[in-house]
C-alpha positions in Angstrom: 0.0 0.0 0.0 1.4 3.2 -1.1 0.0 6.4 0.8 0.9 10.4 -0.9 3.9 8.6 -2.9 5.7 8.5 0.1 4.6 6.1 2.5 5.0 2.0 1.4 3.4 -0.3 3.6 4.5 -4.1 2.8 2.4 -6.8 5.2 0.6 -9.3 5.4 -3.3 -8.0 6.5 -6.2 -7.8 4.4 -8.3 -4.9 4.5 -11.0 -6.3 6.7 -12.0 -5.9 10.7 -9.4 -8.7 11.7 -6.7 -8.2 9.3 -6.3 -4.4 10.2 -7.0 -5.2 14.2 -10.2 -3.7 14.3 -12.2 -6.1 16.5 -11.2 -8.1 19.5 -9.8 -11.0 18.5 -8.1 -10.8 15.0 -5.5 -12.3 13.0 -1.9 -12.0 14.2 0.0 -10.3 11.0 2.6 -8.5 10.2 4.1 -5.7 8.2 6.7 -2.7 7.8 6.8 0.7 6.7 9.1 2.0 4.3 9.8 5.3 2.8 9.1 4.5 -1.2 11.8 5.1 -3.9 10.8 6.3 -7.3 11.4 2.7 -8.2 9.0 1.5 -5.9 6.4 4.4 -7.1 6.9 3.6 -10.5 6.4 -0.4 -10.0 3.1 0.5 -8.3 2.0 2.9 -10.9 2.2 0.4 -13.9 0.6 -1.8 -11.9 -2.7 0.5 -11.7 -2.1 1.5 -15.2 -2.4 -2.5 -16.2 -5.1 -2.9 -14.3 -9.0 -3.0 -15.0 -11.3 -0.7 -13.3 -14.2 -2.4 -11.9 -16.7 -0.4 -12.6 -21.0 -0.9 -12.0 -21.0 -2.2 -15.6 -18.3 -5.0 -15.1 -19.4 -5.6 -11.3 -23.7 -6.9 -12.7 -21.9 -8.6 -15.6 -19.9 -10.5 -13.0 -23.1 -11.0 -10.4 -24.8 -12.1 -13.3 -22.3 -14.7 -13.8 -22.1 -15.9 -10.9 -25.7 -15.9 -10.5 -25.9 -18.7 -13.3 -24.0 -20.5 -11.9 -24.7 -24.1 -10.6 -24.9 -24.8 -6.7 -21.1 -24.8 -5.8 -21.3 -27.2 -2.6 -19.1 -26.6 0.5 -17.1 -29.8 1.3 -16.7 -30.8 4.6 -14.0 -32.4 6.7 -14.0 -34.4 9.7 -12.5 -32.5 12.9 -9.0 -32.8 14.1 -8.2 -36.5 16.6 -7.7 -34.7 20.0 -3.9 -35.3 19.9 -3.5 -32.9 17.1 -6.3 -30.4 18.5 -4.6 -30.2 21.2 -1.6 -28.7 19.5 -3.1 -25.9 18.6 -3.7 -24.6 22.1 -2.3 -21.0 22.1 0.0 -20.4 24.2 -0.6 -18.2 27.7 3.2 -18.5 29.3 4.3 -15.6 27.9 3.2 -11.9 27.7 4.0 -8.7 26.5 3.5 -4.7 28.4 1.3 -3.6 25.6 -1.0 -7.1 26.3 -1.8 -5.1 29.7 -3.7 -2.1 30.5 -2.0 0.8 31.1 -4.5 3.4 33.0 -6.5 2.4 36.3 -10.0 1.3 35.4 -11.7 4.3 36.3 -9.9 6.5 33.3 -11.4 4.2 30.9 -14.7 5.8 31.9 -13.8 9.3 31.2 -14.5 9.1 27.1 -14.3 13.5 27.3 -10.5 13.3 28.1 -8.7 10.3 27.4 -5.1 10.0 28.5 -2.3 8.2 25.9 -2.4 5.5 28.1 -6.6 5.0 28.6 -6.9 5.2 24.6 -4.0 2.4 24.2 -6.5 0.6 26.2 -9.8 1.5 24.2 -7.3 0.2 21.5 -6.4 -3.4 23.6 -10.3 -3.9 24.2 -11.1 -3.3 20.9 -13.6 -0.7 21.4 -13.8 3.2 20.4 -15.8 6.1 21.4 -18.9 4.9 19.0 -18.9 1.6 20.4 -18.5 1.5 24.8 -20.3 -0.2 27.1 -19.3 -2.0 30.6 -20.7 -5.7 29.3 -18.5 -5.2 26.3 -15.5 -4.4 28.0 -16.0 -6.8 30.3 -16.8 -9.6 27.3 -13.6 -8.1 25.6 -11.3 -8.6 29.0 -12.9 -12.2 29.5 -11.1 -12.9 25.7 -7.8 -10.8 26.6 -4.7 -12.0 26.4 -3.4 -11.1 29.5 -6.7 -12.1 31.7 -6.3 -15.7 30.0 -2.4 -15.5 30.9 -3.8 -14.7 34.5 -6.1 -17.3 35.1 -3.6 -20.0 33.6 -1.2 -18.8 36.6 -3.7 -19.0 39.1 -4.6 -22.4 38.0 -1.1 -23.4 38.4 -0.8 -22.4 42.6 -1.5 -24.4 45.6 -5.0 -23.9 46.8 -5.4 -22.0 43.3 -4.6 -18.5 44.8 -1.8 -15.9 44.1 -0.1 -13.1 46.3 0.7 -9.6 44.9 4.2 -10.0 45.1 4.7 -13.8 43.7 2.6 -12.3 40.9 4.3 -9.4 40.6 7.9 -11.6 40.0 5.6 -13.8 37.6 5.2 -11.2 35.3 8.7 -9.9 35.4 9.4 -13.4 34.2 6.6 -13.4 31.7 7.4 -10.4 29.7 8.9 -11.1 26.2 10.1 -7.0 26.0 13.2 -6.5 25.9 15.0 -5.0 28.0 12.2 -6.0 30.5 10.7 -3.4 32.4 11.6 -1.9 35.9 9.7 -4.3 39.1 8.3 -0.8 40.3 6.8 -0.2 36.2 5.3 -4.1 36.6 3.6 -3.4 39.9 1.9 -0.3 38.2 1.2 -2.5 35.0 -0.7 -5.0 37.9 -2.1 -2.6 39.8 -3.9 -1.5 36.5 -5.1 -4.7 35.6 -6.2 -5.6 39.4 -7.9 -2.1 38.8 -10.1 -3.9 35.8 -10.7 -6.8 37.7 -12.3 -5.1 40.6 -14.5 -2.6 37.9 -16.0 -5.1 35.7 -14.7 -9.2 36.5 -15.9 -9.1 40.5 -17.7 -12.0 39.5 -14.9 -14.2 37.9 -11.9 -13.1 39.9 -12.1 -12.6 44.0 -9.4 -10.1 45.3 -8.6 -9.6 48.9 -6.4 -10.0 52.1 -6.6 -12.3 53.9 -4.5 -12.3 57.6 -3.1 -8.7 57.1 -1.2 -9.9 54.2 -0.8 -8.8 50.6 -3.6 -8.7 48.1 -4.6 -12.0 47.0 -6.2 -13.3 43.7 -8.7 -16.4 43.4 -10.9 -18.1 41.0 -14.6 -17.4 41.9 -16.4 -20.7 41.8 -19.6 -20.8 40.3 
């Protein structure tokens, strides 16, 4: 994609919802962005002068093609054996900062004066100002990244429950970025997401403290 004669996009997205990120969960792509050459210009420009205009005219000749057409059955295939299924599991172990939030909860709320760091959220829920509601941001944590990556950890602890702090040197441990962020930049990036989890998953995820101690995280049972 070529933008002004200037900017060349290479990658791999279509132009639809999940190839451009634009709903929750979309492909996974990727792409770069180059400053174009006259070279590259002119490759792009004979390929537009070769091409063929699909106009009104040549888009009802083709409907009316394919209209004619005979019944084009869908085949079908029997599912994956379990063993192979299985395979195709993704993968919670590992994160990355921009799979958290990044603003407290409560920002999120304030549509009239979003922060960088509450619309880089908006942007991780996939939601905008047009389309905000508490059940969808809720529905949109519930298929996070990072709130999947939590409840695999909990999962993984005695009793099923998890401290502030051993969470906290989880995620250090977690995060792909490199060089990994600062301990005290982590407990912010938790205190965030524990900031989501008390808003809008108080009925999937229990936080408090028990004996004077840290905050603690548990499973609710249903």
């Amino acid at each position: 994609m070529l933008v002004d004669d200037k900017d060349l996009f290479i990658d791999s997205p279509n132009l639809t919802g999940r190839g451009m990120n634009l709903v929750p969960v979309s492909n996974k792509e990727m792409g770069v962005k180059l400053e174009a050459t006259p070279s590259d210009t002119n490759i792009i420009n004979n390929l537009v002068e070769e091409s063929i205009l699909v106009d009104d005219e040549l888009y009802n000749e083709l409907k009316l093609w394919k209209d004619k057409l005979p019944k084009i059955e869908k085949p079908s295939y029997p599912e994956f054996p379990d063993i192979i299924k299985n395979k195709f599991v993704e993968n919670y172990n590992k994160l990355w900062v921009h799979n958290f939030p990044w603003a407290n909860a409560n920002e999120l709320l304030n549509l009239d004066n979003l922060s960088d760091n509450a619309n880089h959220d908006l942007e991780l829920l996939g939601l905008n100002k047009n389309n905000f509601n508490n059940d969808l941001i809720k529905q949109n944590l519930l298929n996070s990244r990072v709130y999947n990556w939590l409840i695999n950890q909990i999962k993984k602890q005695e009793n099923e429950e998890i401290y502030f702090g051993n969470l906290s040197s989880i995620i250090h441990n977690s995060l792909l970025d490199d060089p990994a962020p600062y301990r005290k930049n982590v407990k912010e990036l938790q205190a965030n997401f524990y900031s989501y989890i008390k808003l809008f998953l108080k009925n999937e995820i229990v936080i408090d403290v028990p004996y004077e101690k840290s905050q603690r995280l548990r499973i609710l049972k249903n």
